[in-house]
C-alpha positions as CSV (number, residue, x, y, z in Angstrom):
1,X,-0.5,-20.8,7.2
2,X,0.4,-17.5,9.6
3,X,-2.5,-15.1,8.8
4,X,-1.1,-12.1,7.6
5,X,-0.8,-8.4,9.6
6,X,-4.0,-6.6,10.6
7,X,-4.6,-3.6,8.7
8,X,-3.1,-0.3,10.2
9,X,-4.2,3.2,9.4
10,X,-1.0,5.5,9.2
11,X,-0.7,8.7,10.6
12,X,-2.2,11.7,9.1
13,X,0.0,13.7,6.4
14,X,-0.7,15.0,3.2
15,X,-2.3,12.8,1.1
16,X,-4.0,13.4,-2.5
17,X,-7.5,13.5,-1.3
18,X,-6.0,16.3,1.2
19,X,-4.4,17.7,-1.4
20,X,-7.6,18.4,-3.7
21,X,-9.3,20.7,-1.2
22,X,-6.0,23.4,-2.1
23,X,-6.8,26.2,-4.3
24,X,-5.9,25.8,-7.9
25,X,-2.7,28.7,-7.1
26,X,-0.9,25.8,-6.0
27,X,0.4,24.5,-9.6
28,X,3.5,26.4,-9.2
29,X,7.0,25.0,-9.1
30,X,6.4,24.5,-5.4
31,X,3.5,21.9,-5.6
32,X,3.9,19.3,-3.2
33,X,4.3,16.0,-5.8
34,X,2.7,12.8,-3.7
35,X,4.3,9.3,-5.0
36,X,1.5,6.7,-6.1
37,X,3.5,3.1,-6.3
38,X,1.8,0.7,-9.5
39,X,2.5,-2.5,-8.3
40,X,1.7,-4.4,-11.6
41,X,4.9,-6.0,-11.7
42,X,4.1,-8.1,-8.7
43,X,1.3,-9.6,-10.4
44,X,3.3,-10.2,-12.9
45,X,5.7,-12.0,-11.0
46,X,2.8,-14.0,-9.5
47,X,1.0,-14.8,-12.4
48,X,4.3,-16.4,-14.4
49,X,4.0,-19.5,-11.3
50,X,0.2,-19.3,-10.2
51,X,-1.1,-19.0,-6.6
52,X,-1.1,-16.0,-4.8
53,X,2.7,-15.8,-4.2
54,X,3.9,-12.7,-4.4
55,X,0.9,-11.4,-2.8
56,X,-0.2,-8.3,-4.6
57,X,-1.9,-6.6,-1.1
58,X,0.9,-7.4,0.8
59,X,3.2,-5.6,-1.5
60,X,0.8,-2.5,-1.6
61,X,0.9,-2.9,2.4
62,X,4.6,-2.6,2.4
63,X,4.8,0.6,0.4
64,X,1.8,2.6,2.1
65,X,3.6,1.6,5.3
66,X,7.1,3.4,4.3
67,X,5.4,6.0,3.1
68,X,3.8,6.0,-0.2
69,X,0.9,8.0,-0.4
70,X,-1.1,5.8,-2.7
71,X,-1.6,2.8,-5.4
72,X,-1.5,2.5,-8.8
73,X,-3.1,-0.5,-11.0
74,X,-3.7,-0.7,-14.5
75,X,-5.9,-3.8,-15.4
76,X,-6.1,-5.1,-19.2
77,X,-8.3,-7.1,-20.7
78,X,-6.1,-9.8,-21.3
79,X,-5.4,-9.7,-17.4
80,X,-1.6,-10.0,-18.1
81,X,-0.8,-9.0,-15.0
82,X,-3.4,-7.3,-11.7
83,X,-6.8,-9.1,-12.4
84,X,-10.2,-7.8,-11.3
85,X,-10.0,-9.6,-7.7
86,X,-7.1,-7.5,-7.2
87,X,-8.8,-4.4,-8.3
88,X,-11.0,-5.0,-5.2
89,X,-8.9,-5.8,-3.0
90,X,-6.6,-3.0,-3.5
91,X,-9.4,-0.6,-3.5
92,X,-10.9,-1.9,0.1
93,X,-6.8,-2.0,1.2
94,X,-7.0,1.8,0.5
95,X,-10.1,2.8,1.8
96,X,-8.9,1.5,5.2
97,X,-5.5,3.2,4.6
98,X,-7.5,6.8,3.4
99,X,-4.9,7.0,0.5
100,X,-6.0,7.2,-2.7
101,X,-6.1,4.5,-5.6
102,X,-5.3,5.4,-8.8
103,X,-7.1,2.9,-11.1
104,X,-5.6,3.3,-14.9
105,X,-6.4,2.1,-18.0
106,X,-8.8,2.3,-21.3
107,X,-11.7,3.1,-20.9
108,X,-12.6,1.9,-25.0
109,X,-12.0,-1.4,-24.3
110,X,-14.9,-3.8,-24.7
111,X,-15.5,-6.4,-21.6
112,X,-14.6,-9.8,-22.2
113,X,-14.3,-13.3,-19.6
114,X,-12.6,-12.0,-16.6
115,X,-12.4,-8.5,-17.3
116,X,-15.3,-6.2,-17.0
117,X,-14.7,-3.2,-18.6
118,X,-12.9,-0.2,-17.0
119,X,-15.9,1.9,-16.2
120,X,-17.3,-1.4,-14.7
121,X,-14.4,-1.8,-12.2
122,X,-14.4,2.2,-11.3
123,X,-18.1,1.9,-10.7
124,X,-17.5,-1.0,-8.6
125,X,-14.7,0.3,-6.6
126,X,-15.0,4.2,-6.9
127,X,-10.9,5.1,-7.3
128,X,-10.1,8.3,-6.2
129,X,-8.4,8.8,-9.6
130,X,-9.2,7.7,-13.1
131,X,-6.5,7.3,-15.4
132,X,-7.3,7.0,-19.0
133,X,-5.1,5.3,-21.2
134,X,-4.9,4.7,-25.0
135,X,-3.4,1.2,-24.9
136,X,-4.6,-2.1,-26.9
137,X,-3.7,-5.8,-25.9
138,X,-0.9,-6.4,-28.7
139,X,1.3,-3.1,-26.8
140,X,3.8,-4.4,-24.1
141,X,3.1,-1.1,-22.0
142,X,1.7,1.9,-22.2
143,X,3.9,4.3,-25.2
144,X,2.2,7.3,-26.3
145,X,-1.2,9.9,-24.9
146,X,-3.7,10.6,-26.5
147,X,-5.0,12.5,-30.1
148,X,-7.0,14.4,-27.7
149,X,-8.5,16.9,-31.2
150,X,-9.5,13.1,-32.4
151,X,-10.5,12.1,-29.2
152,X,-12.4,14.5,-27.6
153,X,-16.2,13.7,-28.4
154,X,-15.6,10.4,-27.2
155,X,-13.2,11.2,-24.2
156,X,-15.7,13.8,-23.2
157,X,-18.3,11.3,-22.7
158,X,-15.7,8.8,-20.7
159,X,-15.0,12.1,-18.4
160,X,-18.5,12.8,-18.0
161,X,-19.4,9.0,-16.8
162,X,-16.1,8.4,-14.7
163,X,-16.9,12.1,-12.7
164,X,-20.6,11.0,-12.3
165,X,-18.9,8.4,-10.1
166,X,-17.1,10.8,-7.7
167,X,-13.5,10.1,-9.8
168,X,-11.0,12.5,-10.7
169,X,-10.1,12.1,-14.2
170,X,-6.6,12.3,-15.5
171,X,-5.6,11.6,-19.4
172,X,-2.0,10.6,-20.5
173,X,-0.8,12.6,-22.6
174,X,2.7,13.3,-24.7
175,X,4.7,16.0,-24.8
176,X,3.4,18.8,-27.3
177,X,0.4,17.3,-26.9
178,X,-2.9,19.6,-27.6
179,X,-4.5,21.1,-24.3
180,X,-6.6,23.0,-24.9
181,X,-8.6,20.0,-26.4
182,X,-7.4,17.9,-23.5
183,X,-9.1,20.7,-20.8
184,X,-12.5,20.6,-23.2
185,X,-13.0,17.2,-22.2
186,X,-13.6,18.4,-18.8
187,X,-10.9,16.0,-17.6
188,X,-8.9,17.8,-13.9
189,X,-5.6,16.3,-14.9
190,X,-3.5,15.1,-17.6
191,X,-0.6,12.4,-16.5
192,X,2.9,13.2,-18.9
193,X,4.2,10.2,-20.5
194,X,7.0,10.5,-19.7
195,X,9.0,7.6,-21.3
196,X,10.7,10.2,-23.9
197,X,12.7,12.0,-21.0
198,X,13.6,8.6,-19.2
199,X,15.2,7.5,-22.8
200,X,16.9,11.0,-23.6
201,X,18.1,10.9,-19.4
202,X,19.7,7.9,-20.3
203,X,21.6,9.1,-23.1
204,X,22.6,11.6,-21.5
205,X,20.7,14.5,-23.3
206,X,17.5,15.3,-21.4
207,X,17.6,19.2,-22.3
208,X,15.0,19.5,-25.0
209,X,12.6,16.5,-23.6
210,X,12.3,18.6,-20.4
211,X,12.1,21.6,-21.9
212,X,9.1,20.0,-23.9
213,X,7.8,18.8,-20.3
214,X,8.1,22.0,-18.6
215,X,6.3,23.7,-21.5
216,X,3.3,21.5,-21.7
217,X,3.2,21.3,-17.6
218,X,2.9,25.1,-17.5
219,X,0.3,25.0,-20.9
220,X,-1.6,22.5,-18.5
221,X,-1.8,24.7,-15.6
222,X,-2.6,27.9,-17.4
223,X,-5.6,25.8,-18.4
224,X,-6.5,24.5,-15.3
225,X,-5.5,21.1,-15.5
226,X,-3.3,19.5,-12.8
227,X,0.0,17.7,-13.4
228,X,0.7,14.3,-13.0
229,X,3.3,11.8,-14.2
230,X,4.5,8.3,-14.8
231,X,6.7,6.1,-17.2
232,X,9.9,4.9,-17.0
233,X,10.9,7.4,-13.7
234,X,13.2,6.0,-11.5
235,X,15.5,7.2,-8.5
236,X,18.3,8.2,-11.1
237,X,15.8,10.5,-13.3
238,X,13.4,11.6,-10.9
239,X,15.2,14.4,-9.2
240,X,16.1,16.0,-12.4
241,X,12.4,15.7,-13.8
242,X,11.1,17.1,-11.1
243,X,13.1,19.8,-10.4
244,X,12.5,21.4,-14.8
245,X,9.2,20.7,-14.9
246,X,6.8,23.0,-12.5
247,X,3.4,22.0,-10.8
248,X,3.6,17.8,-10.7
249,X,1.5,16.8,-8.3
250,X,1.7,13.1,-8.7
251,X,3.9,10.4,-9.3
252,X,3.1,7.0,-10.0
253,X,6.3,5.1,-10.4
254,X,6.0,0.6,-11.1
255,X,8.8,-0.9,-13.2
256,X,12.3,0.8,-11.6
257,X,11.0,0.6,-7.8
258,X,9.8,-2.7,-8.4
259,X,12.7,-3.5,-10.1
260,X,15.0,-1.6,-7.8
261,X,13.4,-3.1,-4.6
262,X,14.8,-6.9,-5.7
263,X,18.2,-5.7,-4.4
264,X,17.3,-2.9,-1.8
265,X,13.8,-4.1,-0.4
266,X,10.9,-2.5,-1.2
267,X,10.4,-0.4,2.8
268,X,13.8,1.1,1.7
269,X,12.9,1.8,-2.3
270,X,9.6,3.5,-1.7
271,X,11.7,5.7,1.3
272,X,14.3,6.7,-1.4
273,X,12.1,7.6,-4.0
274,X,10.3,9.6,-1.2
275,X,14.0,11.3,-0.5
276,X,13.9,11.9,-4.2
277,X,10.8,13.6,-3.9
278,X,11.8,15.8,-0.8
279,X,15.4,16.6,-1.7
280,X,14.3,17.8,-5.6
């Protein structure tokens, strides 16, 4: 069996972690937005013929080398898809790469065979982000934020915990959503789902959904939270998204570029979506 490529640190450019020492003035339309590729889809493609085959680290591999400038996982319980032993070996694959992984998921979620618990794995891995998400087993994806009024008791005591760990915390959250109750959590970022735009973009009539973006990117902002995003972006929509709604800093894009990359290749996807990004 060939032994696979030695690990190679890239060259130095702006990366999140570089990207946290800037003053808060920087959530203006001008931010600099940072792509983080979720590569769940791989593992799913792996785990629907067992072995390691498509190899989840290689993937990741690929896309830090064109460019990417980090990795996004989200882990569930039922271990659908990326599993705990890829949790770790993501995490060591971007320590040596000094990118930052973005570990996602829910952080209410009880332990079970296989799976120990979100704040287990952050604990065990220290991600540079913490993603909380409000998903269950029975959803097929991630597909709505958080009641963060309902919420916020327990989600300030997630936050609190997850920080302890040297984590920047970031909440998904709709559209419209509530804030100021998001920001009393003590969270430093919410992520926009996004899924709404990339359905009303596809139609044909993304006016109002961006306008409902923009609005709750600038409410963010004014309350010190940083922007990030993900769901259902893809090269077609990106542009457009990025260009209405001011102060993303992050990206994390799975389903299209994985999707996308069967017919292009996944060096030249993650470049294009970079392209995206640059070109807004």
């Amino acid at each position: 069996m060939r032994k696979p490529p030695p690990l190679q640190r890239r060259p130095a450019r702006a990366t999140p972690r570089s990207l946290e020492r800037l003053p808060r003035i920087v959530y203006d339309c001008t931010a600099l937005t940072v792509l983080s590729v979720n590569v769940n889809k791989i593992a799913v493609l792996r785990n629907s013929r067992g072995g390691h085959d498509p190899d989840v680290v290689t993937a990741a591999r690929v896309c830090l080398d064109a460019g990417a400038h980090g990795i996004t996982v989200h882990p569930r319980p039922d271990a659908r898809h990326i599993r705990a032993d890829d949790v770790y070996a993501l995490a060591e694959l971007t320590r040596r790469y000094d990118v930052e992984f973005n570990l996602e998921g829910n952080p209410f979620a009880p332990p079970r065979a296989g799976y120990p618990g979100f704040h287990a794995l952050c604990a065990e891995t220290h991600p540079a982000q913490a993603t909380l998400v409000p998903d269950g087993d029975g959803q097929l994806t991630s597909d709505h934020g958080f009641d963060f009024v309902r919420d916020l008791d327990a989600l300030r005591t997630q936050v609190a915990d997850l920080k302890a760990l040297g984590c920047r915390v970031s909440l998904f959250a709709d559209a419209g959503a509530d804030i100021a109750a998001a920001a009393a959590s003590g969270a430093d970022r919410i992520e926009l789902y996004t899924g709404p735009y990339a359905e009303a973009f596809a139609a044909g009539t993304p006016g109002l959904q961006l306008e409902a973006f923009a609005n709750t990117a600038r409410d963010a902002a004014s309350h010190g939270l940083g922007i990030n995003a993900g769901h259902d972006l893809s090269e077609a929509n990106l542009g457009r998204f990025l260009r209405d709604v001011p102060a993303v800093l992050e990206v994390s894009i799975g389903h299209a570029l994985i999707s996308e990359a069967l017919y292009a290749g996944l060096d030249v996807t993650v470049k294009r979506y970079l392209a995206v990004i640059d070109g807004r």
